[in-house]
Backbone as JSON Lines, residues from 0, in Angstrom:
{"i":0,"aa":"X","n":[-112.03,324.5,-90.73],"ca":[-111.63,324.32,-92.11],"c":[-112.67,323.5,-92.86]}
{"i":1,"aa":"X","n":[-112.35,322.57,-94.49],"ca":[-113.24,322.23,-95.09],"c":[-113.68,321.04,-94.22]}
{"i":2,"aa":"X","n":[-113.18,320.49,-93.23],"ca":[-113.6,318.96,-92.55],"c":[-114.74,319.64,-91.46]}
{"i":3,"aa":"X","n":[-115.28,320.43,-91.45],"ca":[-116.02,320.44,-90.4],"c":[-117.46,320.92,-91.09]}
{"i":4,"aa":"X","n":[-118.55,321.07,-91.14],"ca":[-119.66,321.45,-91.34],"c":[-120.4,322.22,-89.82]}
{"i":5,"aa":"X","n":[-121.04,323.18,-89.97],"ca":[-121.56,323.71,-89.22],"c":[-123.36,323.51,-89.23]}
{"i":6,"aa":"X","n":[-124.06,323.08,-88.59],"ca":[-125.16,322.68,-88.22],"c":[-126.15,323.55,-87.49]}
{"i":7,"aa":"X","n":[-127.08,324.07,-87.29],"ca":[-127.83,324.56,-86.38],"c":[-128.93,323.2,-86.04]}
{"i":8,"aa":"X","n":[-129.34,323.24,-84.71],"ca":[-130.22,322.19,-84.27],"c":[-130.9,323.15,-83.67]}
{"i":9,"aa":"X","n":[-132.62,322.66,-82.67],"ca":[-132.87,323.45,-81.82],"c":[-132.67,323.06,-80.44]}
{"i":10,"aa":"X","n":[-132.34,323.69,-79.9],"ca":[-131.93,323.92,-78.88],"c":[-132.13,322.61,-77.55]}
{"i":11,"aa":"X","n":[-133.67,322.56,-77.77],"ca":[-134.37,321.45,-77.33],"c":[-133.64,320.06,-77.69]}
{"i":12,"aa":"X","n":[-133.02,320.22,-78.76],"ca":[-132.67,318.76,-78.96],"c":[-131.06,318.45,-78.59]}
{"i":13,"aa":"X","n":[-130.54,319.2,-78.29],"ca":[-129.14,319.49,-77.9],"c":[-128.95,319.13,-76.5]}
{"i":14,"aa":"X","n":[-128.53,317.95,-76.14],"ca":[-128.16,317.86,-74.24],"c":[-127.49,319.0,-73.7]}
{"i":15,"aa":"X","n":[-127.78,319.11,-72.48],"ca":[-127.18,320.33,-71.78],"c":[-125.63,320.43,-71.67]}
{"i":16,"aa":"X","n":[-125.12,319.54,-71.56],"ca":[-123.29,319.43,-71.4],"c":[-122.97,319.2,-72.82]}
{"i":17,"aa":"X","n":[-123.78,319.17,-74.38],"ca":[-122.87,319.28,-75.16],"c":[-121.86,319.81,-75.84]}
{"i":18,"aa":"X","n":[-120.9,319.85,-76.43],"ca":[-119.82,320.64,-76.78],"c":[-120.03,320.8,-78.37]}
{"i":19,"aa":"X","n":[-120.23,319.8,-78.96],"ca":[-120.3,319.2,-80.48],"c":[-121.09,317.71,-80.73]}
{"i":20,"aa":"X","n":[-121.1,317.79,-82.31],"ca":[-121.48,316.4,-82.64],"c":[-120.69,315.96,-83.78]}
{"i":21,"aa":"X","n":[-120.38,314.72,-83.86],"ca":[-119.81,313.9,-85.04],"c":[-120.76,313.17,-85.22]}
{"i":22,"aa":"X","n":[-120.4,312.66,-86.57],"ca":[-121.5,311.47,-87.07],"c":[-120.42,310.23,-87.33]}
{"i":23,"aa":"X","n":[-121.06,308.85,-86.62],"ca":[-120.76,307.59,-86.39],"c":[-120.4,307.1,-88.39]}
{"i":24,"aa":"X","n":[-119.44,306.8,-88.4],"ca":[-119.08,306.53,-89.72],"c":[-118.36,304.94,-88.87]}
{"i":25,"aa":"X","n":[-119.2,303.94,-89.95],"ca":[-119.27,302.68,-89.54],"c":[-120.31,301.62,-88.87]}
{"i":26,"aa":"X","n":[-119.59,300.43,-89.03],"ca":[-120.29,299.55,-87.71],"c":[-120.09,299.03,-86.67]}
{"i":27,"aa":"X","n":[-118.83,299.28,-86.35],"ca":[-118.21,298.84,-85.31],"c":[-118.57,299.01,-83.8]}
{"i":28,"aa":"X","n":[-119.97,300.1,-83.71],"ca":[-120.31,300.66,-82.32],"c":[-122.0,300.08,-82.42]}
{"i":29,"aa":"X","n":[-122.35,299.18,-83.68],"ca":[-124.0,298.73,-83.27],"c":[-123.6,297.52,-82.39]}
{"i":30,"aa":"X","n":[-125.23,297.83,-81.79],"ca":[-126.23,297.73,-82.35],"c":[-126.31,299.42,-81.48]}
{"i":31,"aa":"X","n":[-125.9,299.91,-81.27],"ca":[-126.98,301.6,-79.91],"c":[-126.18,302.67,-81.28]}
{"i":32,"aa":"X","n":[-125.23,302.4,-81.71],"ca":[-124.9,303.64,-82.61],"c":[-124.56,303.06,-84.2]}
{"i":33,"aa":"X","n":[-125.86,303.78,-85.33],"ca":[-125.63,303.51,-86.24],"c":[-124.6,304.0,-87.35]}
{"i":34,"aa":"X","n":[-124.27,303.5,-88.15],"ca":[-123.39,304.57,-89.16],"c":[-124.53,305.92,-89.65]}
{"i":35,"aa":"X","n":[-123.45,307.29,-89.93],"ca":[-124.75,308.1,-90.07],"c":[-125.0,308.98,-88.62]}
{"i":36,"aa":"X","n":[-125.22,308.04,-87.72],"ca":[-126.01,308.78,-86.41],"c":[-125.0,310.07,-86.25]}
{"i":37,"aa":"X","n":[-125.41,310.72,-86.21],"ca":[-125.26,312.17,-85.11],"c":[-125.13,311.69,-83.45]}
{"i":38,"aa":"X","n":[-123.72,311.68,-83.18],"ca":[-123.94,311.43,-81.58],"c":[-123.66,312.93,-81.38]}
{"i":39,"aa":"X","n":[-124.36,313.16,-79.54],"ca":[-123.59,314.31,-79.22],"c":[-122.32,314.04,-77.9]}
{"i":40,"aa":"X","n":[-120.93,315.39,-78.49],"ca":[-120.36,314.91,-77.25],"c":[-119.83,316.0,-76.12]}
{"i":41,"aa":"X","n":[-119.72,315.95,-75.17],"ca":[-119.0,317.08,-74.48],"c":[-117.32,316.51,-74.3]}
{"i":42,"aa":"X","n":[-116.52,317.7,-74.33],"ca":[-115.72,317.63,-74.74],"c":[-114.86,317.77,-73.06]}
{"i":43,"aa":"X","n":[-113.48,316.62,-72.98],"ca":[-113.36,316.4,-71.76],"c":[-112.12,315.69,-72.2]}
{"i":44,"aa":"X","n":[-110.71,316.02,-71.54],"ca":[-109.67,314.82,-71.6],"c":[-109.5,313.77,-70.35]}
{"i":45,"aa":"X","n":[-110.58,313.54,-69.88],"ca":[-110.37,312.14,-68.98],"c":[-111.91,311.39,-69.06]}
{"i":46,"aa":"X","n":[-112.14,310.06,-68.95],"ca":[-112.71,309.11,-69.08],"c":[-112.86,307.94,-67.84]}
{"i":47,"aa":"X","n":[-113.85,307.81,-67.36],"ca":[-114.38,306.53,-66.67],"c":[-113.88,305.16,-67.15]}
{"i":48,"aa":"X","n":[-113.8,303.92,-66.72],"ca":[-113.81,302.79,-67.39],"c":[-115.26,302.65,-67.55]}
{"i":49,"aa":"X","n":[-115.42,302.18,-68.85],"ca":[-116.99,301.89,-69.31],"c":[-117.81,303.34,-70.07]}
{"i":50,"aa":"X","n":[-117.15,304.12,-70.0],"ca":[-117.78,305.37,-70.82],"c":[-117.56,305.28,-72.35]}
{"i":51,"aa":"X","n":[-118.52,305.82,-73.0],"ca":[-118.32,305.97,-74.61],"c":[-117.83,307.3,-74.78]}
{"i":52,"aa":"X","n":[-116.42,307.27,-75.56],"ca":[-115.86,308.57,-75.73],"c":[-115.45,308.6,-76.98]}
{"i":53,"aa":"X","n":[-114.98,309.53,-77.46],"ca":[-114.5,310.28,-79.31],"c":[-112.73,310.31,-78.75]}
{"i":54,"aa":"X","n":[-112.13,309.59,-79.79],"ca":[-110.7,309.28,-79.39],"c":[-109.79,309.59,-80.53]}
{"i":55,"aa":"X","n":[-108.98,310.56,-80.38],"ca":[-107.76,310.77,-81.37],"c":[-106.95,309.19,-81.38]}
{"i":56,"aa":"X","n":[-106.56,308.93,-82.6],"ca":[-105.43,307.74,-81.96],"c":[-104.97,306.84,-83.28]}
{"i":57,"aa":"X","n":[-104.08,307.32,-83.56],"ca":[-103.1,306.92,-84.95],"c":[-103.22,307.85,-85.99]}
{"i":58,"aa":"X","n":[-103.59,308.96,-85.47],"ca":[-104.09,310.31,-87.07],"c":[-105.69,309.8,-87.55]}
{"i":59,"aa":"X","n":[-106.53,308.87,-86.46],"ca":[-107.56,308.74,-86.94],"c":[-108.99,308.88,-85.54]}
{"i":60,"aa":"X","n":[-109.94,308.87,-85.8],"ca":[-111.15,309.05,-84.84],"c":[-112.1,308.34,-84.83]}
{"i":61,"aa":"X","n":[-112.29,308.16,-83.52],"ca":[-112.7,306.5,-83.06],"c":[-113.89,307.36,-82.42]}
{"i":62,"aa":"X","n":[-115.2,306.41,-82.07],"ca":[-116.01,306.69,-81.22],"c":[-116.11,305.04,-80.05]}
{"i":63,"aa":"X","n":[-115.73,304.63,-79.04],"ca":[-116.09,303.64,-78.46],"c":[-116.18,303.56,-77.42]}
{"i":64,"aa":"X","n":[-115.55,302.52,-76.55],"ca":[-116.02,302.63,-75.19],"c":[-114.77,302.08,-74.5]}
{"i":65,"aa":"X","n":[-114.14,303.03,-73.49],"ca":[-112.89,303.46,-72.93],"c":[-113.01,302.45,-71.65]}
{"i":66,"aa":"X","n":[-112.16,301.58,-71.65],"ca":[-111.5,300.94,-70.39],"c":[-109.95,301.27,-70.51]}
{"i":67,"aa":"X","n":[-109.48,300.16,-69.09],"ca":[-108.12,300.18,-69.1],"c":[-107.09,298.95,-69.16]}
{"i":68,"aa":"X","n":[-106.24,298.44,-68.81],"ca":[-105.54,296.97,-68.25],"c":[-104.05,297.9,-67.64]}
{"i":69,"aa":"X","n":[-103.75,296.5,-67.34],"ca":[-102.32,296.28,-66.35],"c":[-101.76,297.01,-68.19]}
{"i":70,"aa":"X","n":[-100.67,297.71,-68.23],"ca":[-99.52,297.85,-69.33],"c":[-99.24,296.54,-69.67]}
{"i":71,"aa":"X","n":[-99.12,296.24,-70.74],"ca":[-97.85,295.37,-71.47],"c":[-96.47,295.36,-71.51]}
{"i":72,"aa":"X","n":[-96.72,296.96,-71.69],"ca":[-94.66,297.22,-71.15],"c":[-95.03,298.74,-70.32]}
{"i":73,"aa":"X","n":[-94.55,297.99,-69.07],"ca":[-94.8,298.97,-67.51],"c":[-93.86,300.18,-67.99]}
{"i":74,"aa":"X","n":[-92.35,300.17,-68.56],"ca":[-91.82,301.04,-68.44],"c":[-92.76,302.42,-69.73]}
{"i":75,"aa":"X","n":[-93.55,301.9,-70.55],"ca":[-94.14,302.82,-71.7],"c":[-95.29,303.66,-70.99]}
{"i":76,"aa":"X","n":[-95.63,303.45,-69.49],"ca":[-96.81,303.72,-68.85],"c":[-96.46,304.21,-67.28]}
{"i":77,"aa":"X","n":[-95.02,304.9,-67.05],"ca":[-94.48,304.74,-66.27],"c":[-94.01,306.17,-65.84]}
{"i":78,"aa":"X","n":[-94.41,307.12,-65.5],"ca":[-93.9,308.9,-65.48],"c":[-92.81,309.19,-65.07]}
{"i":79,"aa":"X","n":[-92.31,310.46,-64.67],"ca":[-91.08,310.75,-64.43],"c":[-91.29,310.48,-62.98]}
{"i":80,"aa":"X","n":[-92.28,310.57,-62.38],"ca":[-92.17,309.83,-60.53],"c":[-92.05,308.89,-60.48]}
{"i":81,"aa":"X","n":[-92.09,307.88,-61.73],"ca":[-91.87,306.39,-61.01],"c":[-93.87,306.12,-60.87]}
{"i":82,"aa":"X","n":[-94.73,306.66,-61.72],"ca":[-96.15,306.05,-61.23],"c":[-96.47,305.5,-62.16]}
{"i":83,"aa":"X","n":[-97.07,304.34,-61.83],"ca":[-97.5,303.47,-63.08],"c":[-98.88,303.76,-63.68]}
{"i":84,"aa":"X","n":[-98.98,304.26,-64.92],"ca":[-100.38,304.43,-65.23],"c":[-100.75,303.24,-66.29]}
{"i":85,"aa":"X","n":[-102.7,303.32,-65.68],"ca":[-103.3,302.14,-66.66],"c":[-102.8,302.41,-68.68]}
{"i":86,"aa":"X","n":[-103.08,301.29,-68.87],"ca":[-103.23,301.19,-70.81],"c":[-104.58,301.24,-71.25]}
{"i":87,"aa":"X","n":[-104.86,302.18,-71.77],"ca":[-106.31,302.69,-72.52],"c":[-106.18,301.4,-73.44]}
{"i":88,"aa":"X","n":[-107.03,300.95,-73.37],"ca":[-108.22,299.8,-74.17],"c":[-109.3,300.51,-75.24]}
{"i":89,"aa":"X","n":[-109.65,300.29,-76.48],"ca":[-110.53,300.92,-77.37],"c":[-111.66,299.48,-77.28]}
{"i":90,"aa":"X","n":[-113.01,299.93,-76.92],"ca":[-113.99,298.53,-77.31],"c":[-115.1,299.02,-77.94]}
{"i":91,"aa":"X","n":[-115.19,298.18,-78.9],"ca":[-116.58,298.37,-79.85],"c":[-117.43,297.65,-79.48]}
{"i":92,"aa":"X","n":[-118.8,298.1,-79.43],"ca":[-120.34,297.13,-79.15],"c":[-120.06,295.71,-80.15]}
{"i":93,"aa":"X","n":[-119.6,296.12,-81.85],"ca":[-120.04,294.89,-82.48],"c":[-118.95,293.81,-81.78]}
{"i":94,"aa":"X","n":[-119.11,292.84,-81.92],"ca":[-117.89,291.69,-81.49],"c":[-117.03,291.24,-82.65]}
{"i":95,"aa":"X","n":[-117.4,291.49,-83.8],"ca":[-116.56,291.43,-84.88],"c":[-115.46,292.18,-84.64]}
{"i":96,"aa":"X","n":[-115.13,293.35,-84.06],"ca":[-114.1,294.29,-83.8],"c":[-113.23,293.92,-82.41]}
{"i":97,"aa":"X","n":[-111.63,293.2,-82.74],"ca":[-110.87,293.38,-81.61],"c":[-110.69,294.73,-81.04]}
{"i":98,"aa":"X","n":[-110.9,294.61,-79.78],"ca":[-110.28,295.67,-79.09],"c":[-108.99,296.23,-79.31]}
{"i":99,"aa":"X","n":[-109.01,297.69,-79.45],"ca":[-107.76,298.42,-79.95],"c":[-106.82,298.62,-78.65]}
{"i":100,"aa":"X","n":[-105.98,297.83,-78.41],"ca":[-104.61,298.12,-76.83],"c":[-103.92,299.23,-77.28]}
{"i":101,"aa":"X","n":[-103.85,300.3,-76.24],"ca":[-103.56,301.64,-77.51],"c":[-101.83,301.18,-76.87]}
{"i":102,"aa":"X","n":[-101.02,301.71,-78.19],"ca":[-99.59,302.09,-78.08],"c":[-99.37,303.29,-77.84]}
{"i":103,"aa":"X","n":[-98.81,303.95,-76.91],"ca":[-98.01,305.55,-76.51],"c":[-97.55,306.45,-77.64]}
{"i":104,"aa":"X","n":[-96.87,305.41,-78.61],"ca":[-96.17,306.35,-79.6],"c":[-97.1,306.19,-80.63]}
{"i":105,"aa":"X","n":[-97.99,306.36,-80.78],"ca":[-98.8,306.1,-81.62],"c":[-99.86,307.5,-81.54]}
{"i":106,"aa":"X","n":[-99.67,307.99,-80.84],"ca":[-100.42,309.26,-80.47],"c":[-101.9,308.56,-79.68]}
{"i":107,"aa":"X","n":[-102.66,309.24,-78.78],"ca":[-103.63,309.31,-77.9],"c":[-104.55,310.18,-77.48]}
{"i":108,"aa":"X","n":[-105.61,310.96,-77.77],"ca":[-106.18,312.15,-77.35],"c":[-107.24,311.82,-77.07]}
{"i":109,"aa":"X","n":[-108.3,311.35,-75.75],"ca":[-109.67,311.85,-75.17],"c":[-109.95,313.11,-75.91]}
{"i":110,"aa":"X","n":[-110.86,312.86,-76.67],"ca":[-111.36,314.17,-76.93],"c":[-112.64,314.72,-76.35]}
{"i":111,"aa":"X","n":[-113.54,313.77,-75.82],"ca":[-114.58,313.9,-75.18],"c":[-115.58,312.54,-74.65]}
{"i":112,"aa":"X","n":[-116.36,313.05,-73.96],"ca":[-117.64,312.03,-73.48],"c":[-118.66,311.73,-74.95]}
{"i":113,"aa":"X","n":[-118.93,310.88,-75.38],"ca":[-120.47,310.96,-76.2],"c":[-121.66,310.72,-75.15]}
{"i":114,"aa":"X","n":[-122.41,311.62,-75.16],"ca":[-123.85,311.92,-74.62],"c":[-124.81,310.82,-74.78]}
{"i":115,"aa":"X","n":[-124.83,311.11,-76.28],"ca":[-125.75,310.38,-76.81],"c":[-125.48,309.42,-78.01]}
């Protein structure tokens, strides 16, 4: 639709696992990603602790860097087996930016790895 722009690059400059690119709107990820930048990302719903990934999460899109913690409330992180899963953490490079503790009902989507 109108939110997307279509780009040609060459080829050469495109990493091999990419899927897409967004551009870094902000400062919250300097000093390695400027506002503006073109990152590239491949597109993936699971994440490493310590990886920089593109994140659905409140009707809005984040680019940062994905850890986890113990839950705050075990039962919000808790499946129909009874398994306890970690709480996605949002962290930005700048230090001006608290870390985002994501909430469940708040919506959540990995949308991918950033490459670059």
């Amino acid at each position: 639709d109108e939110r997307f722009e279509i780009k040609e690059f060459p080829a050469s400059s495109v990493p091999e696992d990419a899927d897409f690119a967004v551009p870094v709107n902000g400062d919250s990820m300097e000093p390695i990603y400027q506002d503006g930048q073109l990152v590239w990302v491949e597109a993936c719903n699971e994440l490493r602790d310590g990886d920089v990934g593109l994140f659905m999460y409140d009707g809005s899109g984040y680019i940062k860097v994905y850890s986890e913690q113990t839950p705050l409330d075990p039962s919000a992180f808790t499946d129909s087996n009874g398994v306890l899963h970690p709480q996605p953490v949002l962290i930005s490079y700048n230090e001006q930016y608290a870390p985002k503790i994501v909430s469940p009902e708040l919506g959540f989507t990995i949308v991918g790895r950033v490459l670059s």
